[in-house]
KELUMDREN-216048 format. One record per residue (C-alpha): residue in three letters; x, y, z. Coordinates in steps of 0.5 Angstrom, whole numbers, padded with zeros to 4 digits, always signed. Layout:
ALAXYZ ...
// end
This chain:
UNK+0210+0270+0247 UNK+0203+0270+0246 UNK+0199+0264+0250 UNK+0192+0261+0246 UNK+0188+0257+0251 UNK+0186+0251+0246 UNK+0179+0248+0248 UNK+0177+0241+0247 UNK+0171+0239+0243 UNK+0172+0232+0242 UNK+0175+0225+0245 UNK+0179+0222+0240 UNK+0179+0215+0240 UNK+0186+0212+0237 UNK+0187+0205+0237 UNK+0186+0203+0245 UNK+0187+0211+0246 UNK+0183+0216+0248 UNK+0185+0224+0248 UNK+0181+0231+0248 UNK+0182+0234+0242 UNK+0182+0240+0240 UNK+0180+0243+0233 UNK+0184+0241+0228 UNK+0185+0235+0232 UNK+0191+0236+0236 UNK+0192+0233+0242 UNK+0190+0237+0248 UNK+0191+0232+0253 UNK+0190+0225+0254 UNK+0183+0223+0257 UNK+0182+0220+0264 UNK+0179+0220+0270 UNK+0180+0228+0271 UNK+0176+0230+0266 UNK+0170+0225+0267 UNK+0166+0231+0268 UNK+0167+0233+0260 UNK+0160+0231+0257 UNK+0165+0231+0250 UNK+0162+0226+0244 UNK+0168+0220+0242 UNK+0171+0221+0235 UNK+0173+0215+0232 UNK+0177+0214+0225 UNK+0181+0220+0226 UNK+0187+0215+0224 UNK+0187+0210+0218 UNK+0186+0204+0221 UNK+0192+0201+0217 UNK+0197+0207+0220 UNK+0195+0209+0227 UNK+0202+0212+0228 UNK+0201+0217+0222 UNK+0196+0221+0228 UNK+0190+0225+0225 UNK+0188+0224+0218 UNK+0186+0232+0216 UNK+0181+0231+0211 UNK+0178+0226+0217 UNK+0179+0232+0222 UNK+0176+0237+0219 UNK+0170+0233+0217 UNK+0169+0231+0225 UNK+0170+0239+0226 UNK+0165+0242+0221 UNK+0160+0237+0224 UNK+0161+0239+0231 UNK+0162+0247+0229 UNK+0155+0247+0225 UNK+0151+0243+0230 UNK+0154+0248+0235 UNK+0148+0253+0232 UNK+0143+0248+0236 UNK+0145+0246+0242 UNK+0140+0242+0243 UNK+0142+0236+0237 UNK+0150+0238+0239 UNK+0148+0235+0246 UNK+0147+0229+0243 UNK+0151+0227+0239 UNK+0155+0222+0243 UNK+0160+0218+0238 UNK+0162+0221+0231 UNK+0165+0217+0226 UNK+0170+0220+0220 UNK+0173+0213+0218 UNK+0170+0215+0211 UNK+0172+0222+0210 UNK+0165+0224+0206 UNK+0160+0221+0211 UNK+0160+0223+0218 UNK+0156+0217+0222 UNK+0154+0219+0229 UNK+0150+0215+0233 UNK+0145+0220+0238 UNK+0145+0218+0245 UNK+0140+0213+0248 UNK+0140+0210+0241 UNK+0144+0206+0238 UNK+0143+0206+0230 UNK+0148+0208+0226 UNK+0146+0215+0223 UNK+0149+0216+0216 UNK+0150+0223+0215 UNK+0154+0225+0209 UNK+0159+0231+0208 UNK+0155+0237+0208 UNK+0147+0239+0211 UNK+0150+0236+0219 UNK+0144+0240+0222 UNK+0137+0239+0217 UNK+0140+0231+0216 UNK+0141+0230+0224 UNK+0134+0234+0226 UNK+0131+0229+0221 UNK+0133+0223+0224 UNK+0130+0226+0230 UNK+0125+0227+0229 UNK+0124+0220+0224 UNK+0127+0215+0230 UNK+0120+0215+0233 UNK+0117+0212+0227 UNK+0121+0209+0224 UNK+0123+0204+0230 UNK+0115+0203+0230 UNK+0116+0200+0222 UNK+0124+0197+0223 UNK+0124+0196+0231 UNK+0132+0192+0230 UNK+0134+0199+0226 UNK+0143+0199+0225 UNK+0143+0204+0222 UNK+0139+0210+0218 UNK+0142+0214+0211 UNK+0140+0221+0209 UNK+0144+0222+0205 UNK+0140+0222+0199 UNK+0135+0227+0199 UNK+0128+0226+0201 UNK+0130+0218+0201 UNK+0131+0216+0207 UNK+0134+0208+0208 UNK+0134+0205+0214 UNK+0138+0198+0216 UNK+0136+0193+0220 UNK+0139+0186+0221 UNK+0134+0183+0216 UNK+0136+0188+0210 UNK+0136+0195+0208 UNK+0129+0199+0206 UNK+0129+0204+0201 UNK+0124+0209+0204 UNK+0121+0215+0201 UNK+0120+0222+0205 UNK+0116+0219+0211 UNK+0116+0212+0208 UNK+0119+0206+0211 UNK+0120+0200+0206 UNK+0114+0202+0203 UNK+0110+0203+0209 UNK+0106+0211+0211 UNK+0110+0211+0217 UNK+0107+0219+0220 UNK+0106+0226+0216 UNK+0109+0228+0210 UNK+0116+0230+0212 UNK+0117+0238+0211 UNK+0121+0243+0208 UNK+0129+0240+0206 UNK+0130+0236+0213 UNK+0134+0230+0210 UNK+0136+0233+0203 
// end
């Protein structure tokens, strides 16, 4: 018999649910009050929404896995990573702690893509102040959300407005 200690890296979120998670997406335990001290970050779209009971979508789990695994290498971005979601299998939105915009991220590039919004989000909230979400996904363009719209932005513009330095090397590609 041999024992493995399965370690959580996530809460995932099922429905009204919330579990530790480990991995591959295998339910550890079911989250509350005891594990208040986790600082884990909330999966959410783990389970299609149309058939909650079929459990954890593979290809989402293993896109959440990559994501987390990858910004490992920087605990500074992996600290603030606070919500995840997988519900479409090729793009990662995150949503960052103390903010609230939607950061799309794609399927690859977690690292460079989610250190480019951070290092955008000052700015941007200076042209876009109400931003939902921000997609970099696409190269050196940068699109950014608001109520108001979407603003196709080039590298270090939003919605046609120079809005800090030219941005460096491939963050954001």
């Amino acid at each position: 018999m041999r024992i493995v200690e399965r370690r959580p890296i996530a809460i995932g979120r099922v429905g009204e649910a919330l579990f530790l998670v480990d991995e591959h997406g295998e339910e550890i335990d079911e989250y509350g009050p005891r594990y208040a001290d986790f600082d884990l970050p909330i999966i959410d779209g783990l389970a299609r929404e149309d058939e909650p009971r079929a459990g954890v979508n593979e290809r989402r789990m293993d896109l959440a896995s990559r994501l987390l695994h990858d910004v490992r290498r920087r605990p500074d971005l992996a600290r603030r990573i606070s919500q995840l979601d997988v519900s479409d299998p090729r793009n990662a939105v995150v949503i960052v702690d103390q903010d609230t915009t939607r950061v799309r991220l794609g399927d690859e590039r977690f690292v460079e893509r989610l250190q480019s919004y951070v290092e955008l989000a000052p700015s941007l909230r200076e042209q876009v102040p109400a931003i939902d979400y921000v997609d970099l996904r696409f190269g050196e363009r940068v699109y950014v959300g608001s109520q108001t719209g979407v603003a196709p932005a080039g590298a270090g513009q939003v919605a046609g407005q120079q809005v800090g330095g030219p941005r460096r090397g491939p963050a954001g590609e």
